[in-house]
Residue, then its C-alpha position, 0 to 999 in steps of 0.5 A: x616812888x611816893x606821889x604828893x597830892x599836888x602830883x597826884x592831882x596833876x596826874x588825875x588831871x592828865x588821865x581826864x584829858x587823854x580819856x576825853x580825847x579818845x571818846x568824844x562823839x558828834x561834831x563835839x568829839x570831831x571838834x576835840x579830835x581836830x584839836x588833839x591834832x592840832x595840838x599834836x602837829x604841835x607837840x607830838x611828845x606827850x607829858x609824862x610819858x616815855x622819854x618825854x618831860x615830867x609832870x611836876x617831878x612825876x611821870x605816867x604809871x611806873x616811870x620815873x623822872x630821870x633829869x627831866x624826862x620820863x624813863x624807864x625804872x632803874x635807869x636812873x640808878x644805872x646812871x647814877x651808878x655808872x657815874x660813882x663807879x666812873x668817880x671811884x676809878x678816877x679816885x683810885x688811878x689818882x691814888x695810884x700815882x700818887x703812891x707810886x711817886x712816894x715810893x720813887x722819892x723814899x727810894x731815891x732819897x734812901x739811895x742818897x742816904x746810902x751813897x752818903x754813908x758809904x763815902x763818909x765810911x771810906x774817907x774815915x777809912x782812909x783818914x785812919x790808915x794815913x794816920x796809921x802810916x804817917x802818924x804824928x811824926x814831926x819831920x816830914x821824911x818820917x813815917x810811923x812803921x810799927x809805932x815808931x818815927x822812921x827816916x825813910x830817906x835813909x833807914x836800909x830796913x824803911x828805905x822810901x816806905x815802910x817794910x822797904x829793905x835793902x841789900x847791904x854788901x859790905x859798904x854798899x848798898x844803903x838806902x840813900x835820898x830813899x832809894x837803895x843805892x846799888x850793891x855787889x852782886x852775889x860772888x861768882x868763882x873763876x870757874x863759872x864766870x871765866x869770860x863774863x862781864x858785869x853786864x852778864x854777871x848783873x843780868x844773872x838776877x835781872x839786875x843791871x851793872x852800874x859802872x863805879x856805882x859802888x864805892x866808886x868801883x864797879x868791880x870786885x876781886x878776893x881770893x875767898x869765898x867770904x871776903x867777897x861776901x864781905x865786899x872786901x876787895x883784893x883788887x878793883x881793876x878798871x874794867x867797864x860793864x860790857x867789858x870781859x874781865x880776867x881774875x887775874x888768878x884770883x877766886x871770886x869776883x862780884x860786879x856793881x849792880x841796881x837792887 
């Protein structure tokens, strides 16, 4: 620590002081004795010594004048670095947050972007498939099936949707109000159906007998195998579905079902 002439002065003048302290003699020394006491009753923290204050900036031989007081060497750098490294973590803990609220709010703002994205790609996804479905068609019972205006509400092939297809039996049957109207069920020699009814007959296939649901009959009598599948009847007696019917010596019958 480099000394200017002022606070080497200062010092000189100190040193002098305590020397004279220490060696005066007679009732001269005894008179300055009682004042050193006296002085020392008063303060007893001599200047420029240890943990007392400083001289003009400067302390006695290698102390060094650390906010006012005289102290020992490097504590003052202890201080002062204690104090940047105080500073320095504050620093970096603010750092920290901060980064990590940047961090929170691009990945809350990717997510919303994401989130956006896929609902814009599943509206449009759907927005084409109506339009695949529905198409341009210019009436409202029309759909697009195959690139083609269908009426659903009564094509057997389009019955209510695209791809819905009925069974046809003779006049029987046909998609109606887009539902597939009932129909004949499969034909059913004497031999096996002696003593059945339509009921039973319809339950075969998990269908269920619908009385004059078909043409107004509900059920059919042929003698041959092909003339049932055509639904053309040799007779149509009244029988109702829960009733056992006779073939009256006919070969097949067919009974009036839902599809």
């Amino acid at each position: 620590m480099s000394v200017g002439w002022g606070q080497s002065r200062a010092l000189v003048s100190l040193s002098l002081s305590l020397a004279l302290a220490c060696v005066g003699g007679g009732e001269g020394g005894a008179d300055t004795q009682a004042e050193d006491d006296s002085a020392t009753d008063e303060s007893s923290c001599t200047p420029g010594a240890l943990n007392c204050a400083c001289v003009e900036g400067a302390c006695l031989g290698p102390l060094e004048c650390v906010a006012g007081l005289c102290a020992e060497p490097g504590e003052g750098s202890e201080a002062e670095s204690s104090t940047q490294e105080s500073e320095s973590e504050s620093s970096s803990s603010s750092d920290t947050e901060g980064s990590s609220s940047d961090e929170t709010s691009s990945d809350e703002t990717s997510s919303d972007e994401t989130s956006s994205d896929e609902t814009s790609t599943e509206e449009m996804g759907s927005a084409e498939t109506e339009s695949e479905t529905q198409g341009e068609c210019p009436s409202f019972n029309q759909m697009m099936c195959e690139g083609e205006c269908i009426d659903v509400l009564v094509n057997s092939q389009n019955c209510g949707d695209c791809g819905v297809e009925c069974t046809l039996s003779g006049q029987s049957g046909a998609c109606q109000d887009g539902e597939c109207s009932p129909v004949w069920s499969n034909c059913i020699s004497s031999d096996e159906g002696l003593g059945m009814n339509c009921a039973e007959i319809c339950g075969l296939t998990g269908q269920t007998c619908v009385e004059q649901g078909c043409g107004g009959e509900t059920i059919l009598l042929t003698q041959t195998l092909n003339g049932c599948q055509q639904g053309n009847a040799a007779t149509n007696p009244p029988f109702d579905c829960d009733v056992a019917f006779g073939y009256q010596g006919l070969g097949y019958a067919a009974c009036c079902c839902t599809q």
